[in-house]
C-alpha positions in Angstrom: 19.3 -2.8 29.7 18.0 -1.6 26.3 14.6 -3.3 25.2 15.1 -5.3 22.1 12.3 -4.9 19.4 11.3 -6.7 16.8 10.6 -5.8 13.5 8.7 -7.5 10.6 8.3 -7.4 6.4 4.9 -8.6 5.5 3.0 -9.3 2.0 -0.4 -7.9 3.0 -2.8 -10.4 1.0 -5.9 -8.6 -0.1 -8.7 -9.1 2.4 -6.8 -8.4 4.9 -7.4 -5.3 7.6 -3.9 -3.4 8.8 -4.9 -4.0 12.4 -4.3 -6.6 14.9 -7.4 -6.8 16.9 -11.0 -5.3 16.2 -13.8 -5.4 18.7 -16.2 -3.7 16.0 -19.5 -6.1 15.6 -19.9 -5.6 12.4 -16.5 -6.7 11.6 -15.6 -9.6 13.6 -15.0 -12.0 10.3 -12.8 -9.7 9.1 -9.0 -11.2 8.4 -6.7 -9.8 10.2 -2.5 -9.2 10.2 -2.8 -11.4 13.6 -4.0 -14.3 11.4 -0.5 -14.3 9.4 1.7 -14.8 12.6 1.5 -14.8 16.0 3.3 -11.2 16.4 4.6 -9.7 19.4 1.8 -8.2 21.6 3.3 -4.8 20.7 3.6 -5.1 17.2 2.1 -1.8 15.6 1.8 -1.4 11.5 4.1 1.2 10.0 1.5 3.1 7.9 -1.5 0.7 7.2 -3.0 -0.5 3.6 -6.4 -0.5 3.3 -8.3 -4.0 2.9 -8.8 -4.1 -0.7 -5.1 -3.0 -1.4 -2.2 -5.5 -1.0 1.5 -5.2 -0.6 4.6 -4.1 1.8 3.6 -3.8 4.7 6.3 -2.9 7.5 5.5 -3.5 11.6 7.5 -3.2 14.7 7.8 -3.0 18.0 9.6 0.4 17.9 7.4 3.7 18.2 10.6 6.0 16.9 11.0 3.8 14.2 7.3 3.5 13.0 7.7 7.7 13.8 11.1 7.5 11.5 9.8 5.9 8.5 6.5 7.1 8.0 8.0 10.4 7.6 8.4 12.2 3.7 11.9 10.9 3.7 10.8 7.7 2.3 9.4 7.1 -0.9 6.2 4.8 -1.4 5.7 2.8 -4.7 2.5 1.9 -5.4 1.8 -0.7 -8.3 -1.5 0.1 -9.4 -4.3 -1.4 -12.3 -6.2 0.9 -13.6 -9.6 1.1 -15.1 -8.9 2.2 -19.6 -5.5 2.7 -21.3 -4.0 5.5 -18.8 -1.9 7.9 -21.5 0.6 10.0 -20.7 -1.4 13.5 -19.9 -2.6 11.9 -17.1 0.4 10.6 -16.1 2.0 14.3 -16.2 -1.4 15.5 -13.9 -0.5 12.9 -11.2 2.9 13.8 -11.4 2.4 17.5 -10.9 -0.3 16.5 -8.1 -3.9 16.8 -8.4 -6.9 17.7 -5.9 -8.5 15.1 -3.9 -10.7 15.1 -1.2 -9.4 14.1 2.7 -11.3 14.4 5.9 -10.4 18.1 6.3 -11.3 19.2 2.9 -10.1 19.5 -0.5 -5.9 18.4 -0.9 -3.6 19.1 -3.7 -1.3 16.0 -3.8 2.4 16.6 -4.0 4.3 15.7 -7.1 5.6 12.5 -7.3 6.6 9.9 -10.1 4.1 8.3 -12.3 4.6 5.8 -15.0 2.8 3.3 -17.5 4.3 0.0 -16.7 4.1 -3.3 -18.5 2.1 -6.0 -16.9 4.0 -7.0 -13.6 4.7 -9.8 -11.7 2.6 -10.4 -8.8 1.1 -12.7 -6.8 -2.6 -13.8 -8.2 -5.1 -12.1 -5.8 -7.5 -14.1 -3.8 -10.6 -11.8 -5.1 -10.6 -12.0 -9.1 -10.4 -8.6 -10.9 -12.8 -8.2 -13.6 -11.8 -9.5 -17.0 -11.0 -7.9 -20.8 -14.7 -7.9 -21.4 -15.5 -5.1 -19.3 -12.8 -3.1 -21.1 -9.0 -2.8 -21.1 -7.2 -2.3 -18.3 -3.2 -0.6 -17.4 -0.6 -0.5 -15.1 1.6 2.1 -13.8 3.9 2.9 -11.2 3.1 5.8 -8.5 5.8 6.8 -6.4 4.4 9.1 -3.4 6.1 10.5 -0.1 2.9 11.0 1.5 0.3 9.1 2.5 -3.4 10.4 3.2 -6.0 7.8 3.2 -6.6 6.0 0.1 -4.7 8.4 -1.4 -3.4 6.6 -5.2 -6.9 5.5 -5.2 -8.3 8.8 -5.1 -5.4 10.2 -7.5 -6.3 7.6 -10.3 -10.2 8.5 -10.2 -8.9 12.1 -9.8 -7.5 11.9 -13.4 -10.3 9.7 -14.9 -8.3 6.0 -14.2 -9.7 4.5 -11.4 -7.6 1.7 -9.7 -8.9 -1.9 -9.8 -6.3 -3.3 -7.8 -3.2 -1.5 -5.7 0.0 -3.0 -4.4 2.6 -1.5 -2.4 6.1 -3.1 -3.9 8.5 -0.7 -2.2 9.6 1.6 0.6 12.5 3.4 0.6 15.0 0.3 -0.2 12.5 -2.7 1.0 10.8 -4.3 -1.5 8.8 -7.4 -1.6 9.3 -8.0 -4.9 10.3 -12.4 -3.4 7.8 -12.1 -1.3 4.2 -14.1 -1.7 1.0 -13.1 -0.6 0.8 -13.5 3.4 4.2 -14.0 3.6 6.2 -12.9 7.0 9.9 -12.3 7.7 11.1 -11.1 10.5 14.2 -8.8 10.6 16.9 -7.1 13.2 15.9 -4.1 11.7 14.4 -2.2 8.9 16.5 -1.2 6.7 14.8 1.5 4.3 
């Protein structure tokens, strides 16, 4: 008999750790995905999203299919606000990729899409984001098929933007552009 998983589209509130369970002293008030929904036991996060970012965050029971979709196949869109009036020669730099720094060394990102956007339509986040008087602030959209650790963080800063606040609003097909903040569905399977 084949084993039946179970697979899950979250809105990752900010706050929040991309981990189930942490027996770390120092961070045992930290929120966790547990505290959305009482998850299968075998539930693992597709690719995780730090605890300052928000956003899509995909789980399952399914090893192959966590395997399947964190590969390059899939694109990643990031919506992220930025620190200044990003302008379009640093839009072309992330674009073509720019050096970062990773746990082995120095990286050069791989191109992707990048792109002012207006102002979108988002859940408020729990922790306020500075306001107009510490200077303006921008959005754009960063589409990635890769994902090193803090990655469109580091990109932003890399090009003299860094990102106040980062939301995941797509991968491959998913969105959770209906979605609110903590909110859980769970699906027959992922379709990305």
């Amino acid at each position: 008999m084949t084993e039946k998983h179970q697979h899950y589209i979250i809105f990752k509130p900010w706050g929040y750790l991309s981990q189930f369970i942490d027996n770390s002293p120092t961070r045992k008030n930290k929120k966790k995905l547990g505290d959305l929904h009482p998850f299968d036991e075998r539930t693992m996060s597709i690719g995780r999203l730090d605890q300052d970012s928000e956003g899509l965050l995909l789980l399952t029971t399914n090893g192959k299919e966590s395997y399947r979709i964190l590969s390059s196949k899939y694109e990643k869109e990031y919506y992220v606000q930025l620190d200044g009036i990003i302008d379009p020669e640093a839009l072309e730099l992330l674009e073509m990729g720019v050096e970062i720094s990773i746990d082995s060394g120095k990286y050069m990102t791989k191109p992707c899409l990048a792109k002012k956007i207006d102002v979108p339509d988002l859940p408020t986040r729990a922790k306020k984001i500075r306001d107009e008087r510490h200077g303006p602030t921008s959005w754009a959209s960063i589409t990635v098929r890769e994902g090193k650790f803090r990655q469109v963080r580091k990109m932003t800063a890399a090009v003299g933007f860094p990102t106040l606040r980062l939301v995941r609003v797509r991968i491959g097909k998913i969105t959770i552009f209906n979605f609110q903040a903590g909110q859980v569905e769970e699906v027959d399977q992922l379709n990305v």
